[in-house]
N, C-alpha and C positions, 0 to 999 in steps of 0.2 A: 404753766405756759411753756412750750417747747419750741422750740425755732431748728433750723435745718442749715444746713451751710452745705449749698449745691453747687457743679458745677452749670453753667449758661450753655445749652447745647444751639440752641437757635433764637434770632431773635428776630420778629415781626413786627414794627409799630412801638404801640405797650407792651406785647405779648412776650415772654418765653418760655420756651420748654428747657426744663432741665433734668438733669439725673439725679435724684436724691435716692442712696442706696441702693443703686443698680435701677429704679422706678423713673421713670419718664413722668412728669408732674409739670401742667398748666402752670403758670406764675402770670401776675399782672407787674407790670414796670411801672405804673404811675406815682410810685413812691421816690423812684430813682432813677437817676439823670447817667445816660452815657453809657449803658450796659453792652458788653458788647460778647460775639460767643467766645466760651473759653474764662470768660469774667467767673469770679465764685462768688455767690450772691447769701445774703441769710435773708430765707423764707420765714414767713410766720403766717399760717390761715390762707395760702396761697398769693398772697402778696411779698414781691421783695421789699425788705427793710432798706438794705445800706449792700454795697460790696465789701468787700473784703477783700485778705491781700490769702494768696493761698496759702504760703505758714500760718495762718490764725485760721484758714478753713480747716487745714489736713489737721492740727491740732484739734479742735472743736472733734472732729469725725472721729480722732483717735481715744480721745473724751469718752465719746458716746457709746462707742466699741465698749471700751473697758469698763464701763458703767452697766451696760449691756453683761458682759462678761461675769461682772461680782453678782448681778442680779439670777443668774443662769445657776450658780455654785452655790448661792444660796436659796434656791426652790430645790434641790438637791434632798 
């Protein structure tokens, strides 16, 4: 199971779009109360979970890079 920790670029209703990896991606809000743009949300299957605080998003991201990274050095 993989989850994403994006930043909120806009916010409609339930709706936002955010930026996950440079990608612009649909999210539903009805999981979560009070998102607002600029908020770093963790996605999962196109719905947000919870927010988050941005030190626990840019970590997570920084994560993912590096995990990303060992996986690249090791197809090698």
């Amino acid at each position: 199971m993989f989850k994403h920790s994006c930043k909120g670029l806009s916010v409609d209703g339930n709706m936002a779009r955010a930026s996950v990896g440079g990608a612009i991606i649909n999210t539903s809000l009805h999981l979560v109360d009070d998102v607002n743009p600029g908020d770093y949300i963790l996605i999962h299957t196109g719905f947000a979970l919870q927010k988050i605080s941005e030190e626990e998003a840019l970590e997570t991201i920084r994560l993912i890079e590096e995990i990303d990274q060992a996986n690249l050095e090791t197809d090698k």
